[in-house]
BAMI-360515 format. One line per 4 residues: their letters; for each residue z, x, y of C-alpha. Coordinates in nm, 4 decimals, always signed. Each point is the difference from the previous one (the first is absolute). Layout:
BEGIN
a	Z:X:Y  ...
This chain:
BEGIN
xxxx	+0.0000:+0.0000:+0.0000  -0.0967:+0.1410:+0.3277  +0.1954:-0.0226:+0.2799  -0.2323:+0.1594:+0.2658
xxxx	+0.0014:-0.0648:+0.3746  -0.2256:+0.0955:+0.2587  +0.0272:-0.1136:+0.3905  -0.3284:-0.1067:+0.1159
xxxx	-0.1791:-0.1811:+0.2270  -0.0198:-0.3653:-0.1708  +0.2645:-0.1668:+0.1395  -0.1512:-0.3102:+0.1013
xxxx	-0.1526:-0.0250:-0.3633  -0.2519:-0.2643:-0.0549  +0.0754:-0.3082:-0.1920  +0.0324:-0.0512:-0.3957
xxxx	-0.0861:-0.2253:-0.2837  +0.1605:-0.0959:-0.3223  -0.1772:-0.1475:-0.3596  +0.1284:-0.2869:-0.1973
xxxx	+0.2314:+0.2411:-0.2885  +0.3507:-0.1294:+0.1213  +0.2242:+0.2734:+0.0525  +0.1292:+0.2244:+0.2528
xxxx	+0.2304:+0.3434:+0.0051  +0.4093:-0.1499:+0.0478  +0.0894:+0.0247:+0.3242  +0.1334:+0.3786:+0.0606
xxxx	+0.2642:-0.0116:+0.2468  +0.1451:+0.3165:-0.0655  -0.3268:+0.1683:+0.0967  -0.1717:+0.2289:-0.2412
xxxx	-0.1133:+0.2107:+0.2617  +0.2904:+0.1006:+0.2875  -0.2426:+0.1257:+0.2763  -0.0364:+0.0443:+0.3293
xxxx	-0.2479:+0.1581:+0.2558  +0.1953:+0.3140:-0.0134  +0.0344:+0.0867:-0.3795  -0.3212:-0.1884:-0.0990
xxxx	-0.1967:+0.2891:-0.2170  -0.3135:+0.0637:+0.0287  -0.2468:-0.0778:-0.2681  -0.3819:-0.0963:-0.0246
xxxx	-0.1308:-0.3030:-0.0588  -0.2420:-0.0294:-0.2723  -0.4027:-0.1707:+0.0914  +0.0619:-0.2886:-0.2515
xxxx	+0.3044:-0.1305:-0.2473  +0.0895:+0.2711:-0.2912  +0.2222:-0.0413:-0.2792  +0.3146:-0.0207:+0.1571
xxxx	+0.1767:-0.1195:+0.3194  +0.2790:-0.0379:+0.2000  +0.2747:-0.2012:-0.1734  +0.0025:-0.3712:+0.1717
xxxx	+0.2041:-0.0593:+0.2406  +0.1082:-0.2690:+0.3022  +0.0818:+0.0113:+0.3829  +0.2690:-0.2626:-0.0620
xxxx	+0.3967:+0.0956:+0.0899  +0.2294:+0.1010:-0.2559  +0.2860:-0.2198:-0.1046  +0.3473:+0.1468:+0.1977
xxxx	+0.2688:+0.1137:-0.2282  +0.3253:-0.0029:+0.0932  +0.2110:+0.3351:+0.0192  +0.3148:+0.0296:-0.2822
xxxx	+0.0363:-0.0606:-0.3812  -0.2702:-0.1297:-0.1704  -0.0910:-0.1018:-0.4051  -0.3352:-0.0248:-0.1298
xxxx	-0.1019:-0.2289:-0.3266  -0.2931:+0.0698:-0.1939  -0.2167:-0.3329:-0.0323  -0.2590:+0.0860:-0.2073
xxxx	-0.2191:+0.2663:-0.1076  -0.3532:-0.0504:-0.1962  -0.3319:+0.0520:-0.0863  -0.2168:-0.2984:+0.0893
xxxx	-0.3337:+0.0374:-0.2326  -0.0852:-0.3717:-0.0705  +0.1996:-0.3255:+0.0848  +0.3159:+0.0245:-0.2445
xxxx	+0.3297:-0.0168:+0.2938  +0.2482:+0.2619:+0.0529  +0.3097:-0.1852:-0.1394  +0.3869:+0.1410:+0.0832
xxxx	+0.3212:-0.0836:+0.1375  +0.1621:+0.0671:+0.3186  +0.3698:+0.0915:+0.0050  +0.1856:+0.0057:+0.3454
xxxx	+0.0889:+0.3500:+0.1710  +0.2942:+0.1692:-0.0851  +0.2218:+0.1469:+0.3173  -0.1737:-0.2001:+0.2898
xxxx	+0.1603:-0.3027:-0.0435  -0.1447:-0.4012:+0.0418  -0.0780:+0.0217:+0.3037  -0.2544:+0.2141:+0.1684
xxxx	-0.1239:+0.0622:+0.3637  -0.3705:+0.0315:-0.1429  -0.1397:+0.0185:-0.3616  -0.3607:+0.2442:+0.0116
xxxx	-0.2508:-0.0657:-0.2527  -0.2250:+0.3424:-0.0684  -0.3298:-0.0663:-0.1727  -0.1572:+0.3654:-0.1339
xxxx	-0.3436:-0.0495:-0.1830  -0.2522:+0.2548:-0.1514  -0.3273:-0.0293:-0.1571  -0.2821:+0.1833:-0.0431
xxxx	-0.3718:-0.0148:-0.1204  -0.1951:-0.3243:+0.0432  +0.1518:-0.3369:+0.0513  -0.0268:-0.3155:+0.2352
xxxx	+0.2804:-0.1044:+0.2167  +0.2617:-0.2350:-0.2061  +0.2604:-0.2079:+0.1554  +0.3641:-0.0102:-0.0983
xxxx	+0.3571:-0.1922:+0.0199  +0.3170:+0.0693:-0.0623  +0.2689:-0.2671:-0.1191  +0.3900:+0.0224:-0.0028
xxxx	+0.1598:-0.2913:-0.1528  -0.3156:-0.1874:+0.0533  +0.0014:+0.0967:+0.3570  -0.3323:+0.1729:+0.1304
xxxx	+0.1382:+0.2317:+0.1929  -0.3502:+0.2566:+0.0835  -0.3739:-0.0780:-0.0594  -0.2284:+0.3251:+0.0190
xxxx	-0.3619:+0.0924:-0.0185  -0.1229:+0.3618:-0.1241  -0.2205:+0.2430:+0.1548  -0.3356:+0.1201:-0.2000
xxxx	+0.0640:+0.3533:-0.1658  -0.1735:+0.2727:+0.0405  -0.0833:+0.1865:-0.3222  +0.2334:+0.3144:+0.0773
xxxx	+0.2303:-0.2933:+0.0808  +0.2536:-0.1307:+0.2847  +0.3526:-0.1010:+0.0625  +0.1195:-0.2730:+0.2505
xxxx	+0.3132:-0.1462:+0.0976  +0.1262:-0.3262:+0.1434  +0.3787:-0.0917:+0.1327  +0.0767:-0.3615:+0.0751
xxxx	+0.3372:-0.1216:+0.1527  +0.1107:-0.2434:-0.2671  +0.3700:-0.0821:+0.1694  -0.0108:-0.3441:+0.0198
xxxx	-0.0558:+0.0042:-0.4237  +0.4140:+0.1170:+0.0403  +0.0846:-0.3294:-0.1938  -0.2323:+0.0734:-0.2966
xxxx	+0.0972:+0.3786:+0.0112  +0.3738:-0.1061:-0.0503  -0.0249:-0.0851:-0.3694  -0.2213:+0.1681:-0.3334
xxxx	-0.3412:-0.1890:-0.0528  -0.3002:+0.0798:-0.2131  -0.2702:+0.1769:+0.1982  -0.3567:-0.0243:-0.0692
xxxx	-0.3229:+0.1419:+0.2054  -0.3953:+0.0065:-0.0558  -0.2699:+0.1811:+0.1245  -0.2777:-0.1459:-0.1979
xxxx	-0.2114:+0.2582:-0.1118  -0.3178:+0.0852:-0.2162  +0.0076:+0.3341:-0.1696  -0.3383:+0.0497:-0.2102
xxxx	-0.2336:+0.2892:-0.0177  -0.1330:-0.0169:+0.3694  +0.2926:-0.1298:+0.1420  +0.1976:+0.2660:-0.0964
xxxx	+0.3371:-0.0251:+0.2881  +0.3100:-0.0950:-0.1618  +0.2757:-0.1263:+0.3079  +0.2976:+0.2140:-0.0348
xxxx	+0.2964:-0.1095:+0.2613  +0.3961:+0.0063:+0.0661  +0.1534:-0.2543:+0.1714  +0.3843:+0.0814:+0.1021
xxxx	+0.2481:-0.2154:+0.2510  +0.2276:+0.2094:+0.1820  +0.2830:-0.1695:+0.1584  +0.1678:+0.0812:+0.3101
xxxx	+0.3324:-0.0346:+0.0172  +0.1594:-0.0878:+0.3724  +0.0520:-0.3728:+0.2223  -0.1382:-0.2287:-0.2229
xxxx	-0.3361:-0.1384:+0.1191  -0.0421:-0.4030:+0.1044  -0.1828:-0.1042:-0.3052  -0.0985:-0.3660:-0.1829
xxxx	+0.3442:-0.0936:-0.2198  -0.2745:-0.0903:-0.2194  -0.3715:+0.0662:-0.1585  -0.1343:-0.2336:-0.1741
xxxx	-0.3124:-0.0682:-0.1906  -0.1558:-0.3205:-0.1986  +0.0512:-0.1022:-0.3104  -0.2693:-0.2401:-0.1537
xxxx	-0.0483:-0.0021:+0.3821  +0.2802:-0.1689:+0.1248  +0.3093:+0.1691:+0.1546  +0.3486:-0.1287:+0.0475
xxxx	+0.1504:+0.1307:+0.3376  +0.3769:+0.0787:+0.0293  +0.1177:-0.3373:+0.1787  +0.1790:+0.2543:+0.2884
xxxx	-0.3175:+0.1103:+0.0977  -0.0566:+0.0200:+0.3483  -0.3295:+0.1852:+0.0408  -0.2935:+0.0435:-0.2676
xxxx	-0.2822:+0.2025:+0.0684  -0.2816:+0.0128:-0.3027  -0.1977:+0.2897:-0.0295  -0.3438:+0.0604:-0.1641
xxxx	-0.2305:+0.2398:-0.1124  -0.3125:-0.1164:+0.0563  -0.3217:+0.2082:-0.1462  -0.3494:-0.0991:-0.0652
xxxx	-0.0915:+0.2241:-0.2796  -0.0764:+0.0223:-0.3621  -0.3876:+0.0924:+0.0475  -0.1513:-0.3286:+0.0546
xxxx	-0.1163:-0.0824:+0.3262  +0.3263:-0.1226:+0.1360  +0.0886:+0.3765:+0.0309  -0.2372:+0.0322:+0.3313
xxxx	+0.0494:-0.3855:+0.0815  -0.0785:+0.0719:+0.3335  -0.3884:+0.0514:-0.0905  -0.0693:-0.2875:-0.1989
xxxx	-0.2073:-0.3018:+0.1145  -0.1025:-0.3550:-0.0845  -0.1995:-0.1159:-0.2917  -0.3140:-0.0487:+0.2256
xxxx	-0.0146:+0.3435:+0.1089  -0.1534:+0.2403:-0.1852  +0.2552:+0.3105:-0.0740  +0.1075:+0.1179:-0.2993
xxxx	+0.3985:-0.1505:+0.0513  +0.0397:-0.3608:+0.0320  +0.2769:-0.2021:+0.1581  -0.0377:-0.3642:+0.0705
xxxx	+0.1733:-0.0102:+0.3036  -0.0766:+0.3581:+0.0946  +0.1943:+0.3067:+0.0784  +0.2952:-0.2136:+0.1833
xxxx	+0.3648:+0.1053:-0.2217  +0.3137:-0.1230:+0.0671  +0.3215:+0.0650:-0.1789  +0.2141:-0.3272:-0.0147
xxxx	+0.3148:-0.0338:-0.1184  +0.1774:-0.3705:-0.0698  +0.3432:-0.1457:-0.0867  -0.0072:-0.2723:-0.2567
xxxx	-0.3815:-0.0229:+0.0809  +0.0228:-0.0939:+0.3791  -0.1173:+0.3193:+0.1954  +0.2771:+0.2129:+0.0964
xxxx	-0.2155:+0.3420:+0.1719  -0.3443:+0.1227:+0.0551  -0.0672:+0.3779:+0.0632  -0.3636:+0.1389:+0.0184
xxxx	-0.0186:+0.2913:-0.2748  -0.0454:+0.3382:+0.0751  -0.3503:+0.1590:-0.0741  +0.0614:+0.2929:-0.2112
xxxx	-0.2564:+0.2464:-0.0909  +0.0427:+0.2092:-0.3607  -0.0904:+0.3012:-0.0142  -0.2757:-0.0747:-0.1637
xxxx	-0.1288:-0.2398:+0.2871  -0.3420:-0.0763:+0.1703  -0.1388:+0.2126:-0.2938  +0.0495:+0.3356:+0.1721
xxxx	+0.3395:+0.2151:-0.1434  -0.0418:+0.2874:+0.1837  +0.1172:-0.2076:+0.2846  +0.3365:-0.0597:-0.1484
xxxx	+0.0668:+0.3537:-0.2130  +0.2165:+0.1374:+0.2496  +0.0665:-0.2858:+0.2569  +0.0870:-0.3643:-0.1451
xxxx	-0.0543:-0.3026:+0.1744  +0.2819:-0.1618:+0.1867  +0.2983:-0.1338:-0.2528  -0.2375:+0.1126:-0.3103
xxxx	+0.2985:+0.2065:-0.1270  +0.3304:-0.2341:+0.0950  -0.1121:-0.3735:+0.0173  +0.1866:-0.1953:+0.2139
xxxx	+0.1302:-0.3162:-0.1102  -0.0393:-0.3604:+0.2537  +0.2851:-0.1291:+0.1021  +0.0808:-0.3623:+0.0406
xxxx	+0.3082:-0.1330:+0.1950  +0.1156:-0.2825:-0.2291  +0.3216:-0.0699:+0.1794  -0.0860:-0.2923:+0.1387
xxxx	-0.0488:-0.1700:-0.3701  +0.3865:+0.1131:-0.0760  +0.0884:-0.3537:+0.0203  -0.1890:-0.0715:-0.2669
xxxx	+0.0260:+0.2747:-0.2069  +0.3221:+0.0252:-0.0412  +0.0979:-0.3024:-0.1783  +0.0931:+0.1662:-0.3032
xxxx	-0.3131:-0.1117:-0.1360  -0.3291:+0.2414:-0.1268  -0.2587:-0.0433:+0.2482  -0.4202:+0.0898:-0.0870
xxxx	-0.0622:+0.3091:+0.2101  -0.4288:+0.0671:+0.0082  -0.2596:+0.2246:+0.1297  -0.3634:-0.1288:+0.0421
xxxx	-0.2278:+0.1934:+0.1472  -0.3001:-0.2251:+0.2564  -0.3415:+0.1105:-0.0580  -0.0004:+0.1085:-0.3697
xxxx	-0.2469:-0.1679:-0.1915  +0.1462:-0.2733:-0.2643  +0.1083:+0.1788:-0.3312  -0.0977:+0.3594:+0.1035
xxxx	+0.2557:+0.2809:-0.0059  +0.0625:+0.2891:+0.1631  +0.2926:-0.0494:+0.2258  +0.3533:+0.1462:-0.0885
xxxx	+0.3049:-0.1700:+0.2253  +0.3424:+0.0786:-0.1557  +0.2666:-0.1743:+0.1923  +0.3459:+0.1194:+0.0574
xxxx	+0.2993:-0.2156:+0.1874  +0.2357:+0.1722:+0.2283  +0.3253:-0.2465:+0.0688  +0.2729:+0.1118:+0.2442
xxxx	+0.3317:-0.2040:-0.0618  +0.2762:-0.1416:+0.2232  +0.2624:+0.1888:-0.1466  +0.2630:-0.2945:+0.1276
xxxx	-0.1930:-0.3016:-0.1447  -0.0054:-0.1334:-0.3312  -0.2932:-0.2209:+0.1256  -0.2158:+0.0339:+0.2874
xxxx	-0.1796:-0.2700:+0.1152  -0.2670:-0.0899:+0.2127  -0.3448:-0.1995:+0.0465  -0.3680:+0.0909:+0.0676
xxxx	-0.0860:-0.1664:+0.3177  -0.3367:+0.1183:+0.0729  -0.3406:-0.0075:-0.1895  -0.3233:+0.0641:+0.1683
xxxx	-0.2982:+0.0757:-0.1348  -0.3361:+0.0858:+0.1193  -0.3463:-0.0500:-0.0621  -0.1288:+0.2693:-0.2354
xxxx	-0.3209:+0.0722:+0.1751  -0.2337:+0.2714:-0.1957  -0.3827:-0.0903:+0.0444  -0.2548:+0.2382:-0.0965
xxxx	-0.3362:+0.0258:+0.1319  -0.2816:+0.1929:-0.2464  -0.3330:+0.0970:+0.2217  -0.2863:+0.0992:-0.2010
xxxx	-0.2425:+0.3105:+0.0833  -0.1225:+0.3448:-0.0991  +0.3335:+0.0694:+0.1293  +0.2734:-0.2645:-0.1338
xxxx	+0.2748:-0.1000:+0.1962  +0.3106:-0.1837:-0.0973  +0.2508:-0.0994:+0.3016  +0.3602:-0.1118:-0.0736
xxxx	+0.3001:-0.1425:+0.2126  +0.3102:-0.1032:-0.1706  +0.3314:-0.1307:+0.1753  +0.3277:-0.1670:-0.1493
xxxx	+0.3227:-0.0935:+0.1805  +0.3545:-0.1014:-0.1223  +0.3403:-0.0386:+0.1417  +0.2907:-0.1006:-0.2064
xxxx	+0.4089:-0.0495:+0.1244  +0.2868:-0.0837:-0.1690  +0.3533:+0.0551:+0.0495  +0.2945:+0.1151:-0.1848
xxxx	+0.4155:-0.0809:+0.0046  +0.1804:+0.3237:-0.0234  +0.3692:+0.1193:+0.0034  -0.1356:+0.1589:+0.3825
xxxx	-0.1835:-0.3680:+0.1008  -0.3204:-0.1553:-0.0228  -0.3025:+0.2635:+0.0273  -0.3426:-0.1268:+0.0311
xxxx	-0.2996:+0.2265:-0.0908  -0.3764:-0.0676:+0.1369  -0.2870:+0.2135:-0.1632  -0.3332:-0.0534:+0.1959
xxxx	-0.3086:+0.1862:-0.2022  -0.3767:-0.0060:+0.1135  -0.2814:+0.1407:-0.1410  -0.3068:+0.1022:+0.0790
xxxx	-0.3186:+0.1803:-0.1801  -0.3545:+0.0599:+0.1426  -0.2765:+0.1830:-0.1557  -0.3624:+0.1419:-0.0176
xxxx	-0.1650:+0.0970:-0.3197  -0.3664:+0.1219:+0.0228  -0.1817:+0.1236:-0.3003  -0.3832:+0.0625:-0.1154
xxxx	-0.1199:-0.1411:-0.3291  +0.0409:+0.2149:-0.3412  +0.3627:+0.0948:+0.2737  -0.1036:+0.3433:+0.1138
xxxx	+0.0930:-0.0471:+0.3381  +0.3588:-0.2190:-0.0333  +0.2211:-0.0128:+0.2905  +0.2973:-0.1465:+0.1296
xxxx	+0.2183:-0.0388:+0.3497  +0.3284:-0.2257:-0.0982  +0.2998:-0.0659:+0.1809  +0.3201:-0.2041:-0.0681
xxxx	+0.2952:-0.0934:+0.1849  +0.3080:-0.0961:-0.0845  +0.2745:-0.1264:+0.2479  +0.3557:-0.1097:-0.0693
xxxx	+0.3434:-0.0786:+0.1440  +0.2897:-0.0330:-0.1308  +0.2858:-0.1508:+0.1960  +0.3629:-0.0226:-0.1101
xxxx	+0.2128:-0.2261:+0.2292  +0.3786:-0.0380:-0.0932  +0.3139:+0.1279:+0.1191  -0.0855:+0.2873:+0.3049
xxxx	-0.3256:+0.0318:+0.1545  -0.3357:-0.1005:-0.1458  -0.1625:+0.2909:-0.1753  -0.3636:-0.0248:-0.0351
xxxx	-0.2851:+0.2776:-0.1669  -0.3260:-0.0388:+0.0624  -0.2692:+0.1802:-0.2289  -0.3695:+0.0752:+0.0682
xxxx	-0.1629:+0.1430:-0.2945  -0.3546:+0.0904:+0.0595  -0.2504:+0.1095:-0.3170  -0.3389:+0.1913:+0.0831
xxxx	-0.2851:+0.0803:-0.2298  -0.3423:+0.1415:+0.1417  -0.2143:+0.1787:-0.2331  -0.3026:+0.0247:-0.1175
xxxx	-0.1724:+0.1379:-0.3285  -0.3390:+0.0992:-0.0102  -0.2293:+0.1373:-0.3540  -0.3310:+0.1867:+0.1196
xxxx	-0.3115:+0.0635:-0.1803  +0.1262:+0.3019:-0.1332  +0.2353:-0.1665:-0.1802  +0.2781:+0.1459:+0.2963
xxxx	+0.3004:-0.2527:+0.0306  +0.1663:+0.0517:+0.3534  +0.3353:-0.1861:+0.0957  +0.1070:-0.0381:+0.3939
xxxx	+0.3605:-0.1960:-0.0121  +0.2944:-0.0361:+0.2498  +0.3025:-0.1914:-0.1644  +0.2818:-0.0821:+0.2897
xxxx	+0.4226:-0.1391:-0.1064  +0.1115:-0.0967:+0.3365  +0.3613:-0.1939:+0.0622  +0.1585:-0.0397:+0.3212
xxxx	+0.3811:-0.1767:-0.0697  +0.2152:-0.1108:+0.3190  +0.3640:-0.1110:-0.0454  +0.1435:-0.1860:+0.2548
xxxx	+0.3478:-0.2037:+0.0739  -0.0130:-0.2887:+0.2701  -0.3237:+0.1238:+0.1270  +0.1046:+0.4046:+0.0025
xxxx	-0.1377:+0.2674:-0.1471  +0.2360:+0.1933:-0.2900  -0.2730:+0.1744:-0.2258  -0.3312:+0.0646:-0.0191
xxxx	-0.2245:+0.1834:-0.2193  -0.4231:+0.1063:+0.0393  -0.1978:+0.1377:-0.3234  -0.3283:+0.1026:+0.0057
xxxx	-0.1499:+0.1488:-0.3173  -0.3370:+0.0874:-0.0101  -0.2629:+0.1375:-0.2643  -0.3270:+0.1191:+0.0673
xxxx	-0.2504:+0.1619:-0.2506  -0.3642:+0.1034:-0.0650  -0.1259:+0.0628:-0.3484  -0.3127:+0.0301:-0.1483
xxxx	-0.1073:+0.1188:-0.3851  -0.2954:+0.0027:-0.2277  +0.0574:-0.3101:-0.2811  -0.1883:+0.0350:-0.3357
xxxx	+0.0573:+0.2817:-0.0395  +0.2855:+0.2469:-0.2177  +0.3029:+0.1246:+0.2046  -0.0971:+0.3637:+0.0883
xxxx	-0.3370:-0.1734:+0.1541  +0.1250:-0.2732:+0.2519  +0.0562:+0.2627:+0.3083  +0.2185:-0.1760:+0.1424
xxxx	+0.1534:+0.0482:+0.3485  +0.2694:-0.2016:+0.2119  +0.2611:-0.0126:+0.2870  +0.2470:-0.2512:+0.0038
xxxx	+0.3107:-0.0163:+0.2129  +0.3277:-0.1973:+0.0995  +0.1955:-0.0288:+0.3008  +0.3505:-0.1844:-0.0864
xxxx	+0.1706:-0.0932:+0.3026  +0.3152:-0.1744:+0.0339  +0.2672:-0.0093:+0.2965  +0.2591:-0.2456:+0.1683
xxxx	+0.3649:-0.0310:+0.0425  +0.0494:+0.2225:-0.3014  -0.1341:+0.3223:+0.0693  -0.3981:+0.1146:-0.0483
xxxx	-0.2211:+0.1105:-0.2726  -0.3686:+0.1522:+0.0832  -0.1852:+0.1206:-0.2860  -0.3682:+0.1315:-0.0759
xxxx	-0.1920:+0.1349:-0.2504  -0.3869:+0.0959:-0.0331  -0.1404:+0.0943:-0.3762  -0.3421:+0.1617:+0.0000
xxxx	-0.1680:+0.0155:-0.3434  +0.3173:+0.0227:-0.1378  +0.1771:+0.2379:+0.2033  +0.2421:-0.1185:+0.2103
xxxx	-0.0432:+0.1379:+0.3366  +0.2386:-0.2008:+0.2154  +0.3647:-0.0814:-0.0090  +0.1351:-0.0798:+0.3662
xxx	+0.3163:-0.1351:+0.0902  +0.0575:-0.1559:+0.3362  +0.2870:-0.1560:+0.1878
């Protein structure tokens, strides 16, 4: 595994594009490479991809450890080579107690040879607690790394459980990379962290909340994936237009959750790209797509159905995703249920008040030509309320979600030209009104795909793609402002190779990069990276 950097000129790198494999390197955020413009070494960079490149790795901030005592618990360790699950136990750590000011999950992989990119999950008790992707190997091999901050699983953590993970894999004679990882938990002892009193997860897809609960927030882990088309969902189109993925309703997704079948939250999914993606992997070998590595679960503020739910009674928690055509697959969305109890009720109380919900508008409009064009606007609005009776009064929550998704697909016929410029919005507030000031956050999530993939005469398949993960979150009491946060992550790439043809022939060349930006009330983090054929060449740090 080289490790090379070289300080060059490509800072503003042009943009990227990914190919339909499904998998991406875990999200390093103890970077492989610690680098600066000072100590960067100099090394050259090669006319066109070789055998080997830099090991992949992310912009994104490492997860903050506390200082003091610490133990760490091996979760699993195995060799994924088909689709048989890792099956263990987890035992509690020894010396740090029950309590814990943050719990650190470390993902290290390796793999080497030829392979596509695999997703993975890991359960605890039943509890998904990290879904992954994998980078693409090169054949002298890599090694990549993920951390996730997995604190508010405290509750599971606090008792033994069987363990299982998967990384489906195929291991034949040209597919020749077996998945070889570690997963460990290390737990920081310290001021015990606010965390659920509870996680929770369906059985026969009902759950039973504790009837002192006095907030529930669901959580899911939404992926389109599997190999079918619902893996690029984003790109398929309605029955009368002539491309090779179909969708009745067209490329409009949106992930719903409901309570007892009455609609409970909507979230617009986020559009990941493998590594595999847009059918060009030299755009991902050494800089993943945004989340490819650590995919973030939605979360849903169910408190204002606490009323309901906690009669004692099991209640039908579901998932549907909008858009997917009738009986096709392809779409993973595990849910989890995070309950924090009134520790001075038996019984808490309360009413849902509020239940507004929107027109779903999606309309797609196909127009014919030597140059296809499909245009799409979707939109989607709810706003549920409810109250609940604690030991410290009556507190009413309000959640207020809207969505929004418009897009432009253009392709040629036999889909040697295929392009796409996508964005989706997704706006929410949550406001919690009880004893003390009002507290309200307001979230704008913003999701950008513009790229464009393009297969000459010559058989040469170029791929131009800028991904953007935007969130801007305001906290505010009676009107003034206590928090606020800005990220920006962005990931550009270029990419072009010879198909048809064996490895050592495709010449390939590419320059991806990312810029991961994040500041607010808590501090800064700058971060940017530029790989060149392999070699990374920048690693800046700002702020």
């Amino acid at each position: 595994m080289k490790r090379r950097i070289i300080m060059s000129m490509f800072a503003g790198a042009t943009l990227l594009a990914s190919t339909l494999l499904g998998a991406t390197p875990a999200q390093s955020t103890d970077a492989l490479v610690q680098s600066s413009d000072a100590t960067a070494q100099s090394a050259d960079v090669p006319a066109e991809f070789g055998s080997d490149w830099h090991d992949p790795i992310t912009a994104a901030p490492p997860v903050t450890k506390p200082s003091g005592p610490s133990c760490e618990v091996t979760l699993a360790e195995a060799q994924f080579r088909d689709f048989t699950p890792y099956k263990g136990t987890y035992t509690p750590p020894d010396g740090c107690g029950d309590r814990w000011s943050k719990v650190v999950l470390r993902m290290d992989g390796k793999v080497k040879g030829r392979q596509y990119d695999r997703l993975g999950y890991l359960h605890v008790g039943g509890v998904e607690i990290f879904r992954t992707s994998t980078p693409q190997p090169s054949p002298d091999g890599i090694e990549w790394s993920v951390e996730k901050d997995v604190t508010r699983y405290s509750d599971t953590f606090r008792a033994g459980h069987d363990v299982e993970m998967l990384i489906g894999n195929v291991v034949d004679d040209t597919y020749t990379g077996i998945i070889d990882v570690k997963v460990t938990l290390t737990f920081y002892a310290g001021r015990p962290a606010t965390t659920p009193d509870r996680v929770l997860t369906p059985t026969d897809g009902t759950i039973t909340t504790p009837r002192n609960s006095e907030r529930i927030v669901a959580e899911v882990y939404a992926t389109g994936s599997g190999g079918g088309c619902e893996e690029y969902w984003y790109l398929t189109v309605p029955d009368e237009a002539p491309y090779s993925c179909k969708a009745t309703g067209g490329p409009y997704r949106e992930v719903q959750i409901k309570v007892d079948g009455r609609l409970a939250g909507i979230a617009a999914p986020f559009p990941h790209v493998w590594t595999g993606g847009w059918s060009n992997p030299f755009l991902w070998y050494v800089v993943p797509g945004p989340r490819a590595f650590d995919v973030k679960p939605i979360e849903y503020d169910l408190t204002p159905f606490a009323g309901i739910l906690n009669d004692g009674r099991p209640h039908r928690i579901e998932v549907d995703v909008v858009g997917v055509p009738a009986g096709q697959t392809g779409w993973s969305a595990p849910v989890n249920v995070l309950v924090w109890q009134d520790a001075k009720s038996t019984r808490v109380t309360g009413k849902l008040t509020t239940h507004t919900v929107g027109d779903l508008a999606n309309s797609s409009t196909y127009t014919p030509g030597s140059e296809h064009r499909l245009d799409t606007e979707g939109a989607h609005r709810l706003t549920v309320a409810g109250y609940v009776d604690t030991s410290h009064g009556r507190v009413t929550t309000t959640v207020r979600r809207a969505l929004t998704n418009t897009s432009a697909h253009r392709w040629t016929d036999g889909e040697n030209f295929d392009a796409l410029r996508a964005t989706w919005a997704d706006d929410e507030s949550v406001t919690v009104d009880g004893r003390g000031p009002a507290r309200t956050t307001r979230t704008h999530r913003t999701y950008t795909m513009d790229g464009t993939t393009t297969l000459g005469t010559d058989d040469r398949l170029r791929t131009v793609l800028t991904l953007g993960d935007r969130a801007a979150v305001t906290v505010t009491r009676d009107g003034r402002r206590t928090a606020w946060s800005r990220l920006d992550d962005t990931y550009t790439g270029d990419a072009t190779w010879t198909v048809n043809v064996p490895r050592d022939q495709r010449h390939a060349v590419g320059t991806t990069s990312e810029r991961y930006r994040l500041y607010g009330s808590d501090g800064c983090h700058d971060r940017s990276l530029t790989s060149v054929q392999g070699v990374l060449t920048e690693d800046r740090r700002g702020c």
